[in-house]
N, C-alpha and C positions, 0 to 999 in steps of 0.2 A: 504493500500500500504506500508504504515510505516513499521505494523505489519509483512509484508510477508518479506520483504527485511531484518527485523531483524531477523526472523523465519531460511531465509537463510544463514545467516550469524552465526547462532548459530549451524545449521547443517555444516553447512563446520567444522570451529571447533571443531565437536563432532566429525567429519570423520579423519580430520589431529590424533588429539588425540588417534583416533582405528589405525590408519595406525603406530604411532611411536611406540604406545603400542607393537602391533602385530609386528613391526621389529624388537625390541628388545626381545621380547618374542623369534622372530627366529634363531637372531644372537645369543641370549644368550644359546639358545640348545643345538648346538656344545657342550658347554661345560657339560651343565646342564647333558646333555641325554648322553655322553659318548662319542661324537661321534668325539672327537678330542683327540688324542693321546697324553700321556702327559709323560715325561721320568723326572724323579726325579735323581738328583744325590748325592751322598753322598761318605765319604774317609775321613781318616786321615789328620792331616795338614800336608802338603806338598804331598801329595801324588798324587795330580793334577785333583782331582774333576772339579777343575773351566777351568782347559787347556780342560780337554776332552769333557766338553762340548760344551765350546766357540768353541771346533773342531768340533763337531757334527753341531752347528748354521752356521759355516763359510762351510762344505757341504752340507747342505740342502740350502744355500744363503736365496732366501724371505722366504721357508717355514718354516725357522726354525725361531721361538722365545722366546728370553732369559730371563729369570727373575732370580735374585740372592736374594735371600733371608737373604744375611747379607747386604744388600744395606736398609733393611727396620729400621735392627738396628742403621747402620751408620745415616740414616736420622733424625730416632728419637733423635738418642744421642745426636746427631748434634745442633738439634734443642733445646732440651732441657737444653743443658750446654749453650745453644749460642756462639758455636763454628762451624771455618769450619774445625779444626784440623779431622785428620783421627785417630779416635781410637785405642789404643793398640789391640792385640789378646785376654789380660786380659778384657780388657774394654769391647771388644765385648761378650766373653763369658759372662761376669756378667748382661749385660745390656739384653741379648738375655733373661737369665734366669729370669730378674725381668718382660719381656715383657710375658713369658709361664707363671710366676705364677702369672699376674694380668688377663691375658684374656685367658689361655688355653695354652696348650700344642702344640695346632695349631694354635695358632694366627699370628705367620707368615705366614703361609698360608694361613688360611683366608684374610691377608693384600695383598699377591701374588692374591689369586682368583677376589677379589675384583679390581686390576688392570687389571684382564684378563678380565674380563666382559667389563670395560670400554674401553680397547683396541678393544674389541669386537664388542661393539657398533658402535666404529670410523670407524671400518678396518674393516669389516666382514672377518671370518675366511674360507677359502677354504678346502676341502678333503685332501688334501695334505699337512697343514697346523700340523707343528708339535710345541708342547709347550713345554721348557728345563726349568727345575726349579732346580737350583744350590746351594750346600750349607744346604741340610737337614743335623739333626743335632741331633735331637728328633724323639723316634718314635712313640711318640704324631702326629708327621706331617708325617709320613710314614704312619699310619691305617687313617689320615682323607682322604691323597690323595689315598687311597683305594677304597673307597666310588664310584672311575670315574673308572668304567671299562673296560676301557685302559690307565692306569698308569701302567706305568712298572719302577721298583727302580732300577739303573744302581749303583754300586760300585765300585769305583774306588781304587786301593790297590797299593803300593809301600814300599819296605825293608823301614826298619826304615835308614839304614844305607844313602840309596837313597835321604830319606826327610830330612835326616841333612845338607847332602852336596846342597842339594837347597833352606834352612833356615836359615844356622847359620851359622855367619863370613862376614866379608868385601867381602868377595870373590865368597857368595854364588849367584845363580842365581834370589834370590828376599829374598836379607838379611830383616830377621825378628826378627830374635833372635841374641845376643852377645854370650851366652853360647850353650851347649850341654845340660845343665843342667836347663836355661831356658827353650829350646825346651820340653827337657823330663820331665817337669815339666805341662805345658800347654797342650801337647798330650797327659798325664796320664789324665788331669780333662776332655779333652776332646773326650775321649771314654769312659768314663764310670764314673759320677761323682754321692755321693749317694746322691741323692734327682729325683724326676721326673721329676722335671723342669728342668733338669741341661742336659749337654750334655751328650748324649748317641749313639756316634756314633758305638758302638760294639754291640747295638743292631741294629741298623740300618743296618750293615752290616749283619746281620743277618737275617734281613726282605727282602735281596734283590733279586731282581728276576737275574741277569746279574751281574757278577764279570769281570772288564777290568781290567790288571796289565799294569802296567804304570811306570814299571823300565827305561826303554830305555830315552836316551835323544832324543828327535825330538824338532830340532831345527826350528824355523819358515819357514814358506815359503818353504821348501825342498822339491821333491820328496817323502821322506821317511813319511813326516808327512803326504801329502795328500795321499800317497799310504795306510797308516794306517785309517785316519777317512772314505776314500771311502770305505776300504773293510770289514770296520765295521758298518759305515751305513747301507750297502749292506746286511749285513749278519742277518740284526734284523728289518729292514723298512719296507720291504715289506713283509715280515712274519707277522710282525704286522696290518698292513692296511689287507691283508688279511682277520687275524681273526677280524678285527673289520668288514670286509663287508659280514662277513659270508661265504667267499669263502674257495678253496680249498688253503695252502700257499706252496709255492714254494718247488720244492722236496729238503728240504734240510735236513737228516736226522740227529739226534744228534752224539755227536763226542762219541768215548767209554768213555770216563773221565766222560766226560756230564752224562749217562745212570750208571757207577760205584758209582760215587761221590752222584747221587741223589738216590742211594740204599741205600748209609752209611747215607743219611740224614731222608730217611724210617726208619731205625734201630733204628735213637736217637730219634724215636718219644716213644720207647719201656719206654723208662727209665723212672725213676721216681723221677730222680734229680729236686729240686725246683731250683739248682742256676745256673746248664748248663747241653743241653744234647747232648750227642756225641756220634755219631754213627761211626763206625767201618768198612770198606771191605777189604778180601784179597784174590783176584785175579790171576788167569794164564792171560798174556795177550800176546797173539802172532801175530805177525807180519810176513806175507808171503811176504819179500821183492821183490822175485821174480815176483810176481803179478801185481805189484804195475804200473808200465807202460801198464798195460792192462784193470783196472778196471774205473771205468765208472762216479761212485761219490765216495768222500774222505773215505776212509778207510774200502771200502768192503775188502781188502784183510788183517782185522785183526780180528781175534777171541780171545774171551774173554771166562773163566769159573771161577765164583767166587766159592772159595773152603770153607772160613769161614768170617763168619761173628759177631759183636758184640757191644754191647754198655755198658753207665757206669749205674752200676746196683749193689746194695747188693746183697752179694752171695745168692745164690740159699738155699730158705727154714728158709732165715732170713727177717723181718718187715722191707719195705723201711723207710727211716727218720720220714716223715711226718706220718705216721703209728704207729711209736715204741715208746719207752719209755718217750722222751721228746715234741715227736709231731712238729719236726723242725728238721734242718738239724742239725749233731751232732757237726759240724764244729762251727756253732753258737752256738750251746747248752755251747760248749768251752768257744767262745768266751766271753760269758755271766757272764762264770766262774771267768775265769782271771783278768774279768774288774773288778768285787765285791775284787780283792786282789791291787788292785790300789789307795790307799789312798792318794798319795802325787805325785802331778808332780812329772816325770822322768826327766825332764828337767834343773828344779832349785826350786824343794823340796817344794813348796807352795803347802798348805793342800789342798786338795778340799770337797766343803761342801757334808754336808752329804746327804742333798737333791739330790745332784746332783748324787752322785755315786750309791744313791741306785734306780735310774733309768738306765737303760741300750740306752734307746734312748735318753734322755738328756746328759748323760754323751759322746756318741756318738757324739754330737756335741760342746760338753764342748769344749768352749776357756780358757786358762789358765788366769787365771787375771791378773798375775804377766808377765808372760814370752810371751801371748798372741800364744804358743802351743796348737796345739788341739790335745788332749793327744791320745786318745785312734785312732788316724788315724795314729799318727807317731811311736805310741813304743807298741801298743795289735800288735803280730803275725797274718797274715791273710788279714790285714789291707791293704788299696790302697795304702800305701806310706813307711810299714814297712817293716822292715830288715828281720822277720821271715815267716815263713811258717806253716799256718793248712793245707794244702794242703797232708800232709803226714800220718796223722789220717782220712784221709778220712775211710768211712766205707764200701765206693763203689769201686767194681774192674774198672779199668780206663775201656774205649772202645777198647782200640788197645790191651789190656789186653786180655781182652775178646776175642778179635777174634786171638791174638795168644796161648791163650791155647785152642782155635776148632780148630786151625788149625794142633798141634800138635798130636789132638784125630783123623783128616785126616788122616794125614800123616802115625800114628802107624796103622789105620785101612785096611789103601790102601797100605800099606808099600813101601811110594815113598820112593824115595832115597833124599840123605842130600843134590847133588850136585844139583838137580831140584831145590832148591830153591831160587835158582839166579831168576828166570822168575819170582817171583810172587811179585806183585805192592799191596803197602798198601794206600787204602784209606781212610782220618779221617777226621770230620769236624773238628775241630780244630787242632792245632797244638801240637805235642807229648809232654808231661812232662820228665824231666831226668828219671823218673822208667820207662817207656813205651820206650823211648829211648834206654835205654840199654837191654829193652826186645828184639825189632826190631834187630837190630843188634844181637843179640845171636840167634835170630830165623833165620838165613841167607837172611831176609827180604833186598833188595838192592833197593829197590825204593820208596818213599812217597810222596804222592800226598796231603795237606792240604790245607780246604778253606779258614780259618777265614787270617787275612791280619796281624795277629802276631809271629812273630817266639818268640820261646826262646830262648835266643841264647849259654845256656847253653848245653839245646836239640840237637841245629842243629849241634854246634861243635861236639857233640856226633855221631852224624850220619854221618855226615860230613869226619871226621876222618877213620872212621871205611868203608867208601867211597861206601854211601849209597847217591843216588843220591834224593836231597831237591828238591820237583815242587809245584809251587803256580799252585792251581786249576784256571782255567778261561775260563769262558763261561755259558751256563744257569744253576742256580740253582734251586734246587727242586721248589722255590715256585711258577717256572714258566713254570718248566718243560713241563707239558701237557698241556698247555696253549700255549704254540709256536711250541708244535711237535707234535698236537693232531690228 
């Protein structure tokens, strides 16, 4: 009798134990298996990554939920100095990079995923349940949260000019910075800093599937802001749910920019640049204004005919970099050069050893022992932080280069006329250099359409001037393309 009663009691146990098993195994699915949607965001500082989320969570109400990935640094940091001060932007940056080179390039993520499971467990997730993860930064954590296929990267982009006026000064809307020169100091490390663990939000922005510009001020609680996150929600949620149920997604056809911009991004797959590739289009784009009160969805009444196209590429019947004489790009080959002519800080004339200078990647992060200079980042040309430019021995014709000399072989072929050329739109993933600058403009080119979320502002005065109308591209990008229009 003893024995049966314990017998039973050792079976219930085994059964509780399968049942919590098997509910976490279920709850934990959702995420495991794909089947919850996840929108990653990333941007410049101040550009408003963390608003357009927190916008997206406050339109979806319960379905949406937040996770901020510099909350996992704050904690740590927190914890570790035994403080509850809130860390500098510096602090954050250093503290994020020592957390990527001890446990992975996605280790904040994995810290995010690991909360979503537990959330998981407590809350189970519903169909309609969306996940915002704020604040990638690496894209170490853009290819893990790959892995879930329904991750889509959202990029959030604003003028630099924008992000000053809402960082810097007593007066700004979330003073951060005292200078202009701190801000441009912290933004520089944090788009593109040399190491892997370090911030690399320009590649990020470059992994994204969705570009939002975020110039406009929306002020809380407005109209205007929720007329903005509903019809942005609207425009990418239920496309999404869609492809994740296998169904048909709502008829909503891509914009023309959408369909030109992810040709120029086809193009830069051409090239064979190791350090960026950039793809080129240029366009007739017409607009049948008269149409327009008759047609049925957004922009049947425009026609598009790209006339040429290009990308950055060694001319024609010459060895790309990695191919030719030195087996690297020639920009570095330079670089390599000039550093071996570098015997003495520029800063305040202390020798540097000779260990050091006849490595080119130690010398690369040589601190100066005297002046505490890190030589070769602030005085080798070419450099994240120098006054000079290798940008000008390139050995590659630029993209926009390229497709304005086809365009020209067009033009003398079909012998349009000079005045035609007001109509045609340049499309480029990145943002023009002053020589491609002044090519557009002498080509009668009047319109540019650029992805990346940097201007030059050397460039744009150029174009600018010459009154050639500047457009930040936004809406999906190629690496989402067919995935939301398929």
């Amino acid at each position: 009798m003893a024995k049966s009663k314990k017998a039973k009691t050792q079976k219930k146990v085994i059964k509780k134990k399968k049942r919590r098993k098997g509910n976490s195994v279920i709850k934990a699915g959702k995420i495991e298996n794909g089947n919850v949607i996840i929108l990653g965001f990333t941007g410049s500082i101040g550009s408003g990554a963390t608003f357009v989320s927190k916008g997206f969570k406050q339109n979806l109400v319960e379905n949406g939920r937040y996770f901020e990935l510099s909350k996992y640094i704050t904690n740590r940091f927190r914890k570790e100095r035994g403080t509850k001060k809130e860390p500098t932007i510096k602090q954050k940056q250093d503290y994020g990079n020592k957390l990527r080179y001890k446990y992975g390039n996605s280790a904040l993520v994995n810290m995010c995923l690991q909360n979503l499971r537990i959330s998981e467990r407590n809350k189970s997730f519903t169909d309609d349940t969306i996940i915002l993860i704020d604040g990638i930064r690496n894209d170490g954590e853009v290819r893990s949260l790959r892995a879930f296929p329904n991750f889509y990267l959202v990029s959030v982009h604003a003028n630099e000019d924008v992000r000053i006026n809402r960082l810097v000064g007593d007066e700004a809307s979330r003073s951060l910075f005292d200078t202009k020169e701190e801000f441009k100091a912290a933004d520089e490390r944090d788009r593109q800093e040399d190491k892997k663990t370090g911030q690399q939000v320009n590649k990020c922005n470059y992994l994204a599937d969705i570009i939002i510009n975020n110039d406009d001020v929306l002020q809380d609680d407005t109209d205007r802001k929720r007329q903005f996150f509903s019809e942005t929600v609207e425009k990418y949620i239920p496309t999404m749910k869609a492809i994740r149920e296998g169904k048909r997604p709502p008829d909503h056809p891509p914009a023309i920019n959408e369909i030109l911009m992810t040709t120029a991004y086809g193009m830069s797959q051409r090239s064979s640049c190791e350090k960026r590739k950039v793809g080129a289009i240029i366009a007739y784009v017409s607009e049948y204004k008269e149409l327009k009160d008759k047609i049925k969805r957004p922009e049947d009444n425009v026609r598009f005919k790209i006339v040429s196209s290009g990308y950055n590429e060694v001319p024609l019947g010459t060895d790309p970099c990695k191919l030719g004489q030195y087996g690297m790009c020639y920009r570095d080959h330079i670089k390599r050069q000039l550093a071996k002519e570098i015997k003495f800080c520029p800063n305040c004339g202390k020798r540097i050893p000779t260990g050091i200078s006849a490595s080119f990647k130690k010398f690369s992060e040589y601190k100066c022992s005297k002046c505490k200079t890190v030589i070769l980042e602030k005085y080798l040309p070419g450099r994240v932080k120098s006054a000079g430019r290798l940008l000008d021995i390139c050995r590659a014709l630029h993209g926009e280069e390229a497709a304005i000399l086809g365009l020209e072989k067009v033009i003398e072929s079909s012998q349009e006329k000079l005045q035609d050329r007001g109509k045609l739109i340049l499309y480029t993933t990145t943002f023009p250099c002053n020589l491609c600058a002044n090519k557009i403009v002498e080509a009668g080119i009047k319109c540019v359409y650029y992805s990346e979320p940097y201007a030059e502002e050397e460039s744009k005065n150029i174009l600018v001037n010459a009154g050639v109308d500047v457009i930040k591209f936004e809406g999906v990008k190629s690496t989402a393309y067919f995935r939301l229009y398929s």
